[in-house]
C-alpha positions as CSV (number, residue, x, y, z in Angstrom):
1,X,0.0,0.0,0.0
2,X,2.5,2.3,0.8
3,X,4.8,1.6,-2.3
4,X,1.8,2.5,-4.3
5,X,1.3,5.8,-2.6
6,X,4.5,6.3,-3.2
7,X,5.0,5.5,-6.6
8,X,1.4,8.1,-7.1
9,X,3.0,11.0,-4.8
10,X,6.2,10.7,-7.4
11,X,3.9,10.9,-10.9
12,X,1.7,13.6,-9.3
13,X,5.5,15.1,-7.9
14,X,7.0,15.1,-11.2
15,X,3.7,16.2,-13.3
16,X,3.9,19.3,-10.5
17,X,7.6,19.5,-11.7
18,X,6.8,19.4,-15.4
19,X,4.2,21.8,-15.1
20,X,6.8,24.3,-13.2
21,X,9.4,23.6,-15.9
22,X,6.8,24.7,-19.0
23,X,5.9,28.3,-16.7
24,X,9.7,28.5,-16.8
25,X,10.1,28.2,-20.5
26,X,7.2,30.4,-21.1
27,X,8.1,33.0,-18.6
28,X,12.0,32.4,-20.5
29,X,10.6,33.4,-23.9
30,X,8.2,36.2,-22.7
31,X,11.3,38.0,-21.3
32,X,13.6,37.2,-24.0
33,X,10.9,38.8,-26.1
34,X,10.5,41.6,-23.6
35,X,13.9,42.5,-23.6
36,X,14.2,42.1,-27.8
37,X,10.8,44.2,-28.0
38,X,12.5,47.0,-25.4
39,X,15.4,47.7,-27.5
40,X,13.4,48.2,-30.8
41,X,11.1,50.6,-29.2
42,X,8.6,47.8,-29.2
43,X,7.9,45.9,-25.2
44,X,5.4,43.6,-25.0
45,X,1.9,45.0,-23.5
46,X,1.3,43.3,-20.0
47,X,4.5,41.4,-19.6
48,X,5.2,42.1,-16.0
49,X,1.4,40.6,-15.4
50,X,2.5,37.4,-16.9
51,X,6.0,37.1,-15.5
52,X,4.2,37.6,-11.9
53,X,1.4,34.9,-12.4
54,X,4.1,33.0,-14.3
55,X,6.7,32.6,-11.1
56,X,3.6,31.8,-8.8
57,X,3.6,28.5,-11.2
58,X,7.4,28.1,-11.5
59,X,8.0,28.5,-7.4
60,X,5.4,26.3,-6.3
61,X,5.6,23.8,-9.7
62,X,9.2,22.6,-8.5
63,X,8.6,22.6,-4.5
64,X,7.0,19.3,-4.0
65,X,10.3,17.9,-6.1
66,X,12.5,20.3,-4.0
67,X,11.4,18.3,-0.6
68,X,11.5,15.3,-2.5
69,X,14.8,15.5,-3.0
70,X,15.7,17.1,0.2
71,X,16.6,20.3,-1.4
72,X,15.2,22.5,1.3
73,X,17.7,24.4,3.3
74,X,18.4,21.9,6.5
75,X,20.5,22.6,9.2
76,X,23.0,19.7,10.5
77,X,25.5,21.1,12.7
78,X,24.5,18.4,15.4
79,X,23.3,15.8,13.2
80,X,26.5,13.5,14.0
81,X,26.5,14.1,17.6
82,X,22.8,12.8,18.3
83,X,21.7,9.7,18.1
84,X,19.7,7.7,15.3
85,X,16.4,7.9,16.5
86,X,16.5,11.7,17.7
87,X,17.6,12.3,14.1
88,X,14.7,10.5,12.6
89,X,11.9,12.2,15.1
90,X,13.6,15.3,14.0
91,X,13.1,14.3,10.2
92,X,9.7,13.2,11.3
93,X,9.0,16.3,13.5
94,X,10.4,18.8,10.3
95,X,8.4,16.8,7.6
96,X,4.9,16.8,9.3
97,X,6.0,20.9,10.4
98,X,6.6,21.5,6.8
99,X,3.0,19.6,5.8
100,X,1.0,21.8,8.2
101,X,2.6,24.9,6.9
102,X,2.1,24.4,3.0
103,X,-1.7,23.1,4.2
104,X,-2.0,26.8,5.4
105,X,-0.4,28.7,2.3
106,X,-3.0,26.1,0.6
107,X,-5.8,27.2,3.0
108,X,-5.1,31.0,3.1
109,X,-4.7,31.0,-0.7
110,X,-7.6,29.5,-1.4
111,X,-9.7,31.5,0.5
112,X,-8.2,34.7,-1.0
113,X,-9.3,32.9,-4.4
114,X,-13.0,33.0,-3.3
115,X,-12.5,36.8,-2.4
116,X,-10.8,37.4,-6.1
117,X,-13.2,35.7,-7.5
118,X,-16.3,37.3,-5.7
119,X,-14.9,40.6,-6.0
120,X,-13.6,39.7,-9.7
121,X,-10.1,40.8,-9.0
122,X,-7.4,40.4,-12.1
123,X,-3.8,41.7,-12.7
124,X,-3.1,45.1,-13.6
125,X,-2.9,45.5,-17.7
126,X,-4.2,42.3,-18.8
127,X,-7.1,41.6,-17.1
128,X,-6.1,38.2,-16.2
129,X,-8.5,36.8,-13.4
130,X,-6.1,35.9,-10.4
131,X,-8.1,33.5,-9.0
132,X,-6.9,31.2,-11.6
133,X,-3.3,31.7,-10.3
134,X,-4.2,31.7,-6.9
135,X,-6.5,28.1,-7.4
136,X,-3.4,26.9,-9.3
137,X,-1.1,27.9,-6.7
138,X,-3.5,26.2,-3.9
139,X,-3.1,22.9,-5.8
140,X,0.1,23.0,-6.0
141,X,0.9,23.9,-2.3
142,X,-1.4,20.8,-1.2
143,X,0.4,18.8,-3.4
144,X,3.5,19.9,-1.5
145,X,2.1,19.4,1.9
146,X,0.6,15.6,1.0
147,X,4.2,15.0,-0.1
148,X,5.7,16.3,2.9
149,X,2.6,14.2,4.8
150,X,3.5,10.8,2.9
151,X,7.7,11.2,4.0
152,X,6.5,11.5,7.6
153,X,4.4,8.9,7.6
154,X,6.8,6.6,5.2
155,X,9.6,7.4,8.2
156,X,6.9,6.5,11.0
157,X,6.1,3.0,9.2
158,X,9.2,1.9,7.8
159,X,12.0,4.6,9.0
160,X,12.8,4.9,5.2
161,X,13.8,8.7,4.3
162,X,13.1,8.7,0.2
163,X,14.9,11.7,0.2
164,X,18.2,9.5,1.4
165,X,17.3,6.1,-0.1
166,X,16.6,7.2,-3.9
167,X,19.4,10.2,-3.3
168,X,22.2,7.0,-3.9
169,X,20.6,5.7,-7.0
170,X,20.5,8.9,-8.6
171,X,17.0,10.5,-8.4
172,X,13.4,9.8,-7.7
173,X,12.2,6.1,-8.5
């Protein structure tokens, strides 16, 4: 059971990933055309909306992969000196810490979505309705949070980190 919720959390992890990696590419060529567009007298009307909606997709796209891979600043100036099992509650401790707060960014986000949408707020020049961005962002953050959810329960169960075990064959499984 949970080898198949882990093998899920990865797709879903690297589908979030993916979808980070195309707002990168797009917010990559809207700049590059920005900056081309500048110098011949020419920018592009409401780039700085889309660059701004664009980096709420490419921050939160890659953070479920970030904790997956234990990317996430970590602090182990006394790792060596305590024990095994002190070091796992604090990986256990730290994961479910890390669940509860992307559950609130989810939370907090999503309710400012309903008040975007009731009030039918949208960015500056091109109108764009920021409730999408804000929903998307929500999705992504839970996503985040159920990953962080899964390593703490995975090191509850089994004592398995995924961020240390798949780290020494090179990537996610």
């Amino acid at each position: 059971m949970l080898n198949a919720t882990r093998k899920l959390a990865d797709r879903l992890i690297a589908l979030s990933a993916a979808v980070g990696a195309l707002g990168l590419i797009v917010e990559v060529i809207i700049l590059l055309a920005d900056v081309i567009g500048r110098a011949f007298g020419a920018p592009i009307y409401g780039s700085q909306d889309m660059i701004t909606m664009t980096m709420v997709i490419v921050v939160f796209g890659a953070m479920a992969l970030c904790d997956r891979q234990g990317g996430h600043i970590s602090v182990d100036l006394f790792e060596r000196s305590y024990p095994a099992w002190l070091n796992r509650m604090i990986d256990i401790f730290s994961a479910l810490l890390g669940a509860v707060i992307f559950f609130g960014i989810a939370y907090a986000v999503n309710e400012s979505a309903k008040i975007s949408m009731m009030l039918n707020l949208s960015t500056n020049l091109l109108r764009l309705p920021k409730a999408w961005f804000q929903n998307g962002l929500s999705i992504l953050a839970l996503l985040t949070a159920a990953g962080m959810a899964l390593r703490a329960i995975e090191l509850i169960l089994s004592g398995r980190d995924i961020r240390k075990v798949d780290t020494d064959k090179g990537g996610m499984a």
